[in-house]
Structure formats: C-alpha cells, structure tokens
C-alpha positions in Angstrom: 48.7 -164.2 -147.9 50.4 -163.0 -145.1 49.8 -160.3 -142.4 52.8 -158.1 -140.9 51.2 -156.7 -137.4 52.9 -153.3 -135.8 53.2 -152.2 -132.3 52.2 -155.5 -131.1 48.7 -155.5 -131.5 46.7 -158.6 -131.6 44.4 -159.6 -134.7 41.8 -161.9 -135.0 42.7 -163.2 -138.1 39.2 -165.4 -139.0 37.7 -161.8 -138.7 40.6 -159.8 -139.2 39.0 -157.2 -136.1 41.6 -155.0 -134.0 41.3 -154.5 -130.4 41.8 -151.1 -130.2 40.1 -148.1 -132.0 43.5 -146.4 -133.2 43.7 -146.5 -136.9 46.4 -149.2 -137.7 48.1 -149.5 -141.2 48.8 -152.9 -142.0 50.4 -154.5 -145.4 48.5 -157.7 -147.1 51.5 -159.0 -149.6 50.7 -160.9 -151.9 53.9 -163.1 -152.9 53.0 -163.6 -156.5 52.7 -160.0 -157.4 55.0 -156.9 -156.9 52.5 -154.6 -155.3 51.2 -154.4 -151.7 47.9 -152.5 -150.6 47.6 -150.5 -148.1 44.6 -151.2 -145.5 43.4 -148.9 -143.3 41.7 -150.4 -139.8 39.1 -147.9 -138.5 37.2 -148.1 -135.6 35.0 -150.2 -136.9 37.1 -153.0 -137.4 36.6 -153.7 -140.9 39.1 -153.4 -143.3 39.2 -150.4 -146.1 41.3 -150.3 -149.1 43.2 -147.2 -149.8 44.9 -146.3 -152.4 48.7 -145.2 -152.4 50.7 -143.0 -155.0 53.2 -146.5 -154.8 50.1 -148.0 -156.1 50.1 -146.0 -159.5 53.5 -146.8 -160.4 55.1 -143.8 -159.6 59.0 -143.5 -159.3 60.0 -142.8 -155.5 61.3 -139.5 -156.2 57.6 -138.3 -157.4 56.3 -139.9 -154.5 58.9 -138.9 -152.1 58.2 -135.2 -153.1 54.6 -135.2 -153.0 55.0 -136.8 -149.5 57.1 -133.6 -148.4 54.7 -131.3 -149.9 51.7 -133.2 -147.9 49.5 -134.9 -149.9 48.9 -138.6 -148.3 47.2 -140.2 -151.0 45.9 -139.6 -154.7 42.7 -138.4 -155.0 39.7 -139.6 -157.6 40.9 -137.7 -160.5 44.3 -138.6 -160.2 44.0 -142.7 -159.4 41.8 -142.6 -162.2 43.9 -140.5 -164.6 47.7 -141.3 -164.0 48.1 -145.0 -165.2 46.1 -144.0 -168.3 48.3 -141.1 -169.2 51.3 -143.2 -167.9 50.3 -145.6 -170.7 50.7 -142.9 -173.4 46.9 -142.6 -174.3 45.0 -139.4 -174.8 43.2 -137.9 -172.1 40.0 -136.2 -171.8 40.1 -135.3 -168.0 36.7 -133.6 -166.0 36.7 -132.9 -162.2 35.6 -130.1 -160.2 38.0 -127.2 -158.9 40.1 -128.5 -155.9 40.3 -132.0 -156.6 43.7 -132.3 -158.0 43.5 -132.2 -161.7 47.1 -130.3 -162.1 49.3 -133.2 -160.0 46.8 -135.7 -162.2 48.4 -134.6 -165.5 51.7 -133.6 -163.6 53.5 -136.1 -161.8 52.6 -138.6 -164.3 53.9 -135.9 -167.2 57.4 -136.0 -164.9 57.8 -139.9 -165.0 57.4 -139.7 -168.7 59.8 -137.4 -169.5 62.2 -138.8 -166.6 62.1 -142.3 -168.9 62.9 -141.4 -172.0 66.0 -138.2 -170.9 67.9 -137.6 -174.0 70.2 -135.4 -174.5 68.9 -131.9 -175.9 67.4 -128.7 -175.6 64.6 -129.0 -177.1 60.8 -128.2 -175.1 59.2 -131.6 -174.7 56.2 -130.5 -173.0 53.4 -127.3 -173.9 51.0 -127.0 -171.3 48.6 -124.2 -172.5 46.2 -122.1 -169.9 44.1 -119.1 -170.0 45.4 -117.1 -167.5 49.1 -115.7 -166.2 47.7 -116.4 -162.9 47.2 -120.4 -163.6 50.6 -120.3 -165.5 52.1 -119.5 -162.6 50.4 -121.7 -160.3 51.1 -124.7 -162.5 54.6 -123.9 -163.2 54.9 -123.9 -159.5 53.2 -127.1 -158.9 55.9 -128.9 -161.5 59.0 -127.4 -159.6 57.5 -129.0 -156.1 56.6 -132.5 -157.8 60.3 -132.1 -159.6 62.2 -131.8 -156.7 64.3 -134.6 -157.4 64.2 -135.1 -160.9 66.8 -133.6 -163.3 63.7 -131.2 -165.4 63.4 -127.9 -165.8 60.1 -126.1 -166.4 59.3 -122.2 -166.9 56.0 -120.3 -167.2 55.4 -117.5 -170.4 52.8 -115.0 -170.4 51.9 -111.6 -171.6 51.6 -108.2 -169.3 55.6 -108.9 -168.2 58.7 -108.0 -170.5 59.3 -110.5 -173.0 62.8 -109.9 -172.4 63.1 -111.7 -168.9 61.5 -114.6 -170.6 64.0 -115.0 -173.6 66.8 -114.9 -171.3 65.2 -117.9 -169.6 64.1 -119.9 -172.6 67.6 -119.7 -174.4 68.4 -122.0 -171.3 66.9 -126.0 -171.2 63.1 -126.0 -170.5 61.3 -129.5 -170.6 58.2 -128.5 -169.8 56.6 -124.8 -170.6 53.7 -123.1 -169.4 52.3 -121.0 -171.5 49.0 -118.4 -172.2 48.4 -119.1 -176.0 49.1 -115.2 -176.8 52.8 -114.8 -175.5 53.6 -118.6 -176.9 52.1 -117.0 -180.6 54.3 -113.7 -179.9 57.6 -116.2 -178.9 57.0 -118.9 -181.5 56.8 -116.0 -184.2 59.9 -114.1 -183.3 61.1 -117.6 -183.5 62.3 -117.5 -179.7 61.1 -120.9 -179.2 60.8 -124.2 -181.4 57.6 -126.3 -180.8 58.6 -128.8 -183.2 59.9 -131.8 -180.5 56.5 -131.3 -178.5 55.9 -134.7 -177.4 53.2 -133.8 -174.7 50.2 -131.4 -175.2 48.2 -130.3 -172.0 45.3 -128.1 -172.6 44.6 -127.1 -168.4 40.9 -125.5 -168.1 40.5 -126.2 -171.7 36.3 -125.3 -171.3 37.0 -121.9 -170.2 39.9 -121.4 -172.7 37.8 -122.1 -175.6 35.1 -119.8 -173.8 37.3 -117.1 -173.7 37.9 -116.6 -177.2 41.4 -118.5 -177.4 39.9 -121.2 -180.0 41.5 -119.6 -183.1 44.7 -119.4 -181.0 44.9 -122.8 -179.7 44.2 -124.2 -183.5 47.2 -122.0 -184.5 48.8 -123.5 -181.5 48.2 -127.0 -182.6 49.2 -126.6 -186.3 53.1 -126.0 -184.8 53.0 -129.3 -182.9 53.8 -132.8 -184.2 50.6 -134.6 -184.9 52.2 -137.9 -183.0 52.1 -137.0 -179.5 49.9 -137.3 -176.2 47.3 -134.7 -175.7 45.6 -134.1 -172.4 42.5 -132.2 -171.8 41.3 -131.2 -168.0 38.7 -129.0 -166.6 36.2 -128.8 -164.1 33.4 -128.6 -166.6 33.2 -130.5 -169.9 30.3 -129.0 -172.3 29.1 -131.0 -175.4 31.2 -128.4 -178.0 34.3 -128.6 -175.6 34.5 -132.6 -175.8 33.6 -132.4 -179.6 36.5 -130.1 -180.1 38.9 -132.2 -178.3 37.7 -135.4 -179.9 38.5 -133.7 -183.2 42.5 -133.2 -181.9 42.7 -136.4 -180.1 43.7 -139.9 -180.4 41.0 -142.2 -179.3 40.6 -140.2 -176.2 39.9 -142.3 -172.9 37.4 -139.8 -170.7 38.1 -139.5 -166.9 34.8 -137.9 -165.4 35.1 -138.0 -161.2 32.4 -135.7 -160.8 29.7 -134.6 -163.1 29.8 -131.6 -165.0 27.0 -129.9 -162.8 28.5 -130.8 -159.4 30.0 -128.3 -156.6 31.9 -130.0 -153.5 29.4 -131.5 -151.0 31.1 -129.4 -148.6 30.1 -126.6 -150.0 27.5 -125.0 -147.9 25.3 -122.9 -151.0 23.0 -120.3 -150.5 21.4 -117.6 -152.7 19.8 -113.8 -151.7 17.2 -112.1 -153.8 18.3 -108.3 -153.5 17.8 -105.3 -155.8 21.2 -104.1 -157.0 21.8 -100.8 -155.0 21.0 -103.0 -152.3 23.7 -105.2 -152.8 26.9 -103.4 -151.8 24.6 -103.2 -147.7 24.5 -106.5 -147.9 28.0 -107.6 -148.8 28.7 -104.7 -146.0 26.8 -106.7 -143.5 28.1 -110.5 -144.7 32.1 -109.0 -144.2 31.3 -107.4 -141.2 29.7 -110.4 -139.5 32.7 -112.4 -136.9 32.1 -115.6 -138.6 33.0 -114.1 -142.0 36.7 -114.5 -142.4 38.9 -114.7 -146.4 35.9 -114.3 -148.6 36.9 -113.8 -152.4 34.0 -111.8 -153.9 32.9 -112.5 -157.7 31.8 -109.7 -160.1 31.0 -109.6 -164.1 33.2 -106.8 -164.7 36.2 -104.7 -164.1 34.8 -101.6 -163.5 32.3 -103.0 -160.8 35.5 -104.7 -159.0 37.4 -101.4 -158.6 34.2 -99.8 -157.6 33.5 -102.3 -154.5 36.7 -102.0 -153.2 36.8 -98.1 -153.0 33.0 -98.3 -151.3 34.5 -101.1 -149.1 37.4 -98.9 -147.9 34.8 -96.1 -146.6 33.5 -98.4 -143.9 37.0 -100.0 -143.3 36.9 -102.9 -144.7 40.4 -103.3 -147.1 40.4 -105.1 -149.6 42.1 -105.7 -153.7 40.7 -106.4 -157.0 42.4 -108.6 -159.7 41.2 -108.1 -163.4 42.9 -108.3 -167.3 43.7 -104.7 -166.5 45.6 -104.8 -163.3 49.4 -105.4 -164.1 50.9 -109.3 -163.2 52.9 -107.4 -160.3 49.7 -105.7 -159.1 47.7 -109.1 -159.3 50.5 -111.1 -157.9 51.1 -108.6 -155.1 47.2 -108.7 -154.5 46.9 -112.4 -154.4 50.4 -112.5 -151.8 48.4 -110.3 -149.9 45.0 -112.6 -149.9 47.2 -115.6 -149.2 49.1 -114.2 -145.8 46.0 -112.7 -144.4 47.2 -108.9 -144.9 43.4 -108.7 -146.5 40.9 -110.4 -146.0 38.4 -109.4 -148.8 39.9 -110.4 -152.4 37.6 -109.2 -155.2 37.9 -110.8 -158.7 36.4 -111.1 -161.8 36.0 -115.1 -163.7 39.5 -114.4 -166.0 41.6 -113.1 -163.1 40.3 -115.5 -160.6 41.9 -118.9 -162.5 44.9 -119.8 -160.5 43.5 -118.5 -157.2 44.6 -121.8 -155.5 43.8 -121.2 -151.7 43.7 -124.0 -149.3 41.7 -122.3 -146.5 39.4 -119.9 -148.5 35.9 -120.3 -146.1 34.0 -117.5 -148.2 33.1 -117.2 -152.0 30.0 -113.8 -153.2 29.0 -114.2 -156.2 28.1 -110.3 -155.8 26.9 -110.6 -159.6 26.2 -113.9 -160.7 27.4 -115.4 -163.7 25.6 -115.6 -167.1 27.4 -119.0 -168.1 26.0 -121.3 -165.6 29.4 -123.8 -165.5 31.1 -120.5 -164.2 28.9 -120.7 -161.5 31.0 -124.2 -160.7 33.9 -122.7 -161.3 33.8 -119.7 -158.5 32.2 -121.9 -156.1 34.9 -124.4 -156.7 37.3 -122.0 -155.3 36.0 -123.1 -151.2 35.3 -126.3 -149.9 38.5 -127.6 -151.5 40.5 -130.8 -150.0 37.5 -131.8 -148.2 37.5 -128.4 -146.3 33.5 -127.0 -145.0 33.4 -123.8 -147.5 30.4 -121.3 -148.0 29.0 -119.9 -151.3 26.0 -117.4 -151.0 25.1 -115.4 -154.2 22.9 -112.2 -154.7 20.0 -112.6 -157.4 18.7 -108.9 -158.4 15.3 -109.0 -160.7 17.5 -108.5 -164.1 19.7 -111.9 -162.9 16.7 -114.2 -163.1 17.7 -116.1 -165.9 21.0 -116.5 -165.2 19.8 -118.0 -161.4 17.3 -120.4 -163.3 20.0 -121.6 -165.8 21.9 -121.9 -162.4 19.8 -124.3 -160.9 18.9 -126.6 -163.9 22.7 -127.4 -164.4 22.7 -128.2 -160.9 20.0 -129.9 -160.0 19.0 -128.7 -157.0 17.4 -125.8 -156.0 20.0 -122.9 -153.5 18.0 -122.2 -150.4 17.4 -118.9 -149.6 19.3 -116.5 -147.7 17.0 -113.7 -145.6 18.2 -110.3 -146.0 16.4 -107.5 -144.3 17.0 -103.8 -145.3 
C-alpha cells in the first residue's frame, strides 16, 4: 500500500495523523486492484472513507457531468442502488424526498443504454410518474446527467397539445417520461411503440397507485416485454405497494436508506392545535414573521388553495396555487415564479406538489393536514433537503384528530407543540 501526500504535508504514517486541521484528500492504491478510495483527513486526524461516483463504476462522462452540475459524492440511495441496477437486477428502491432517488435510477439507466447503442429508433426506456410536474423534472434531470452521451430523452403528459408531442416522438427518444394517461392516449393512436422497452421505471410508484393509476399502470405493463429491468422508487413503501411490485418483478433486490416513517433529521417539525376559521390568522402571522422566507403551504383541496391565495393578497402577501385544474403553463409559470423568488408563498395541493424540487425551500404549512399519513412524509420532504436545516409546522383543527394521531404512530415520535395566541 502506498500513500501519495499533496502540498507537502508531513504524515505520520504508524498513525497516519496530519499536522494540520485542513481537510486533505489523499489516495490509498492498492496495486492489485483497479480501484482507489478516496479518504478524507478531518480535523481529527483519523481517517474516513468516502465514497466516490468513480467508485460505482460509472463511465467518466456520467461522472464528469454530475461533477459540473455539483454533486460531490453519491448519496445513501444511490451507492446502495446503482451497482445493483448496473447489474441488470430488479429494483425495489425506498428513500425519503431529497435524497437523490431520480440520479439513483438515472445515471445508472444512462450507462446501460450507453453499452449496448444499436442502431434504431425504437424507445428503450419508459419511466412512468404521476404528475406533469415530476415528468418534467425528471426529463430534465436525464438531459443534465446526459450531457455527453449520444441519448435523447422527452417528457409526455396530458393538459398540453398532443400535437407538439408527436412532432417530437416521430424523432429518436431513448428514454421517455411519461404520466400513464397521455402514454395510453399515444400508444392507442399508435403514435408510439412500447414493444423494445428494455427498462421500466415506475418513479413515486406509492403515490401512483394511491392516486388511482393502478388499472392504468397494469394496462401499461401488458404493452411491455415481460424480459426487461423494472425499477420501483418512492419515498414511502406500504405493505400493498411492495406486494404489487413483487407481483411484476423479477426477484426484486429492496434498497430501503431510510424507513418508511422517517422525515430528514434536519427537519425542524412542529404542530398547532387551531380551530379552522382560525387558521388563515395564523398562517397570516407565520408569513408575516422576518424569519419566514419561501414557505410552500399544503391544503387538501383545490378550492381551499385558490381561496388562501385571494385572502392572502388582501393583506399583501402574493402568492400562487398549483392544482389538477390549473393549466401546465399556469403551474409552470407558478413554480418559475416560486423558484426565482418573484413569490415567496407557493400554495399546493399533494398531486400538484410532485416535482416541486427546490433546493433552498426553509418553509413547508401543512395548512390542512393530510388524511394518508405517508403524505405527511411526502410534504415535509419537500425542506430540509441535501442536508439543508428546513421547518415543517402543521395546523391540527378538532375534526383533523385522527389524521394527527395516525400522523404520529407512523412516525414515532410525538410533534411538539407550537403556541398560538388569538
């Protein structure tokens, strides 16, 4: 074994302590195998193993653009994820909102496809979500780890003209993103031919099947080949969920990081007990306070979204709902609008919100909380990502006791309690 030292500085090498508190990166090399390790010196001294994306045998230009787009090293999901699915096996994947689960299935989808490059025009790849918003986000995600790889990818989804999308389909497509609607609409006008699919991704396959999307999805499935890789991730993993996939899978391999009940320990989580026509004061007061910055704001419905942001435009506070019945340009323009800071209040309900992927999002209201206590998960998920501090308080009225009970079983822990005085 052999040590490569940088800048000069001088190792003991019987305890292998630094004499400085500057965090070196050293290379161990180990001459009978083609790998090196990267180590990380801290302050301490002692020596810490971290991971690399080298380290999951990913081609350099994965890695290279990854690098570019700023991510430093894999996270949980994806060191635990990526050499399974790089070894053709099924995939049942479970980690909580933020962690990386889309580059988990992605970049190792890309080196797949990037082996085996024949020539045709086939779509090799169906990566099925519930949402337009998600579609996007993950189409997105594959054009950034793609960067410099010859594959094309698109995104299809209802509430836009079909005829935009044909235009783009009659061109090569490796991978397609898809809600399972539009790819039913397309696959029946015989647009598209899922016949070659040698990759199925099912991406927040829990709240897919909650939605109402399970009839789709079979219908989806019966298209397919039956011999090819299929990939399930979500931040929560129910009993019926993983039975369901178990039933479509080949001797899946399950990749839980985080249990199914777990929020982001940096999520600070907090819970108020207020009547409902109490609760539009008190979200009043929470925005108004200085420390409150990007909050997105949860509701059950529709019709209460468009209602808070009318009574939060009488005391200035702007702000824009996304729900199924807002156009895609209206959501999209909404979301643009959250991302660069022109609002600062973003209120959405569970179906809309999928695909909200904000690094710096301090604030999540659960102004009604959920009556599925995964969702719960879910919105919180959406601060506190990347390691980030993040804040979650809820409102609990008297006719949401249940729901805050169920709350608190699946998580284990019981919310403190946030003091609101009318």
């Amino acid at each position: 074994m052999l040590l490569q030292v940088f800048n000069n500085i001088v190792i003991d090498k019987a305890s292998k302590m630094i004499n400085r508190k500057s965090i070196l990166y050293l290379f161990i090399l180990y001459p009978n195998l083609n790998s090196d390790y990267q180590i990380c010196l801290l302050s301490t001294g002692s020596p810490e193993f971290i991971m690399s994306f080298k380290n999951l045998n990913l081609i350099n230009p994965i890695i290279r653009a990854v690098t570019e787009a700023g991510y430093s090293q894999p996270t949980e999901i994806q060191n635990a994820a990526i050499p399974h699915i790089l070894s053709g096996k099924d995939i049942i994947g479970c980690a909580q909102t933020g962690t990386g689960k889309t580059a988990a299935f992605a970049m190792p989808i890309l080196q797949l496809l990037k082996k085996y490059t024949p020539e045709h025009r086939e779509i090799r790849t169906l990566i099925l979500t519930p949402t337009r918003e998600l579609a996007i986000q993950i189409e997105e995600n594959f054009r950034i780890y793609s960067k410099y790889m010859p594959l094309s990818q698109f995104s299809v989804f209802g509430g836009v003209s079909i005829g935009s999308q044909l235009a783009a389909l009659r061109k090569r497509v490796d991978i397609l993103v898809a809600t399972p609607g539009r790819l039913l609409d397309l696959e029946s006008q015989r647009h598209i031919d899922l016949s070659k699919i040698e990759i199925l991704v099912l991406d927040e396959a829990d709240r897919m099947l909650d939605m109402g999307f399970i009839n789709d999805v079979k219908k989806v499935l019966k298209l397919l080949p039956t011999k090819r890789q299929t990939l399930f991730f979500s931040a929560t993993m129910p009993k019926k969920i993983r039975e369901f996939a178990e039933t479509i899978m080949n001797k899946p391999v399950e990749v839980t990081v985080n249990q199914v009940s777990s929020a982001a320990e940096t999520v600070k989580q907090s819970v108020c007990f207020v009547e409902k026509k109490d609760k539009i004061e008190l979200l009043i007061d929470i925005l108004q306070e200085k420390s409150t910055t990007r909050s997105l704001v949860f509701t059950r419905t529709k019709h209460v979204a468009n209602k808070l942001v009318q009574q939060l435009e009488t005391v200035g506070i702007f702000a824009a709902a996304i729900h199924g019945n807002k156009s895609q340009a209206a959501r999209q323009n909404a979301l643009d609008d959250f991302k660069n800071d022109r609002i600062k209040v973003l209120v959405a309900t569970d179906i809309a919100a999928r695909g909200i992927d904000i690094d710096d999002l301090p604030y999540v209201i659960n102004y009604e909380l959920p009556n599925v206590p995964e969702t719960y998960v879910h919105r919180i998920g959406r601060t506190g990502r990347g390691g980030a501090e993040g804040t979650a308080i809820s409102f609990c009225d008297s006719d949401e006791r249940i729901d805050f009970k169920n709350i608190q079983k699946l998580i284990g822990f019981t919310l403190p309690v946030r003091s609101f005085y009318k």
